[in-house]
C-alpha positions in Angstrom: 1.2 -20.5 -1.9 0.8 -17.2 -4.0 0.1 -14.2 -0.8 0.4 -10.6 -0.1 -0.4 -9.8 3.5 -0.3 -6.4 4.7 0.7 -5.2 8.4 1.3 -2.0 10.2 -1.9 -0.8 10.6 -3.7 1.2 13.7 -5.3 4.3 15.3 -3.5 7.6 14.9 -4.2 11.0 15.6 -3.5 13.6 12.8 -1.0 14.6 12.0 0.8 11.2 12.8 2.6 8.5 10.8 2.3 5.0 10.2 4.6 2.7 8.0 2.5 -0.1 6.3 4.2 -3.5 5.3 3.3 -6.2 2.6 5.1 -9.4 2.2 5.3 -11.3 -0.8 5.1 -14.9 -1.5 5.4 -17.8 -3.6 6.0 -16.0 -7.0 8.7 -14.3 -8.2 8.3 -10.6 -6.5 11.1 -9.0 -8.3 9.0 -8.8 -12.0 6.0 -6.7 -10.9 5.2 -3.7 -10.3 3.2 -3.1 -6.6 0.5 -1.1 -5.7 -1.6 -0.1 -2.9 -5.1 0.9 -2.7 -7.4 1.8 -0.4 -11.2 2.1 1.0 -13.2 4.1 3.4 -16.7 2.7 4.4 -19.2 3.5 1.8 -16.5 4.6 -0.8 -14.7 2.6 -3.8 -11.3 1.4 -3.9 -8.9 4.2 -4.9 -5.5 3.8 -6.0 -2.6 5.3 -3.8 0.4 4.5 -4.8 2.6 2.6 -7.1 6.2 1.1 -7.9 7.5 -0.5 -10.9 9.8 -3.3 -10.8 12.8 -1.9 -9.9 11.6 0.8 -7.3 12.7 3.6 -10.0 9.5 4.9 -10.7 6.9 5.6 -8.5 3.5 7.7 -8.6 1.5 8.9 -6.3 -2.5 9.9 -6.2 -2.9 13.5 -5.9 -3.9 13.5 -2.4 -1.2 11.9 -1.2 1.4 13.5 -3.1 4.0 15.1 -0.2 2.9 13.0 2.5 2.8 9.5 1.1 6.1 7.2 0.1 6.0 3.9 -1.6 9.4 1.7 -1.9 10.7 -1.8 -2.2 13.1 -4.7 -1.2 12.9 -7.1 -3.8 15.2 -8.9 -2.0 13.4 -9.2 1.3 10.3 -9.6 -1.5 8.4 -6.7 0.4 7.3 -3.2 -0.3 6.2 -0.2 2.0 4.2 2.6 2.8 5.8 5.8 4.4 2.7 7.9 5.6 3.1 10.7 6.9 1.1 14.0 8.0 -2.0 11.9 8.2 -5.7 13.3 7.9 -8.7 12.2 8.9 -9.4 11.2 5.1 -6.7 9.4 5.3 -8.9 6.7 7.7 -9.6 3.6 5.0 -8.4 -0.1 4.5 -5.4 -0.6 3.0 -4.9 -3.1 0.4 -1.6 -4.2 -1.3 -1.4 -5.5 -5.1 0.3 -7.0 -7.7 -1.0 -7.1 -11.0 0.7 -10.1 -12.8 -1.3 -9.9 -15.7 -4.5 -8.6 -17.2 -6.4 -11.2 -15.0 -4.2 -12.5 -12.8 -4.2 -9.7 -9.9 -3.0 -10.6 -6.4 -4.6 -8.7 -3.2 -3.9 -8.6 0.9 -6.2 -9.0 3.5 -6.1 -5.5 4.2 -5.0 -3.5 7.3 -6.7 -0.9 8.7 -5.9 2.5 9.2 -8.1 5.2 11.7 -6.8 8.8 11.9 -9.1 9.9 14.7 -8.5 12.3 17.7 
């Protein structure tokens, strides 16, 4: 069973953090490089943030730069999203990734994240 499901999601006021989770499963984690993405209502999919295999690089969309950190436990075959100093704009679904090949890419469920006060 090939899977990424997300967690950590929920209402926070600005200013706040959350720490999003995605567990891997059924391949082997440790080869790819992870992603997440996400989407406000009416708005396409943006990237946020990335990680190469080994957790030693990492790259961040502009608006998130400063406030946003992506890591990895490739032996706990999971990977994270620090978020900090939220926004309002922040308020989307997030989506974890893992592009295994041109056209094999692996998605979540999503989990949702409202910045509202």
């Amino acid at each position: 069973q090939v899977q990424l499901v997300e967690s950590g999601g929920g209402l926070v006021q600005p200013g706040g953090s959350l720490r999003l989770s995605c567990a891997a499963s059924g391949f082997i984690f440790s080869a790819y490089r992870a992603n997440w993405y996400r989407q406000a209502p009416g708005k396409e999919r943006e990237f946020v943030a990335g990680i190469d295999s080994t957790g030693r690089r990492k790259d961040y969309a502009d608006a998130v730069k400063g406030r946003f950190t992506i890591s990895r436990n490739n032996a706990e075959k999971m990977v994270y999203l620090q978020m900090n100093s939220l926004e309002f704009e922040d308020t989307a679904v997030y989506y974890c990734n893992v592009q295994r090949s041109t056209t094999s890419g692996l998605w979540g469920q999503g989990t949702q994240v409202t910045v509202s006060s």
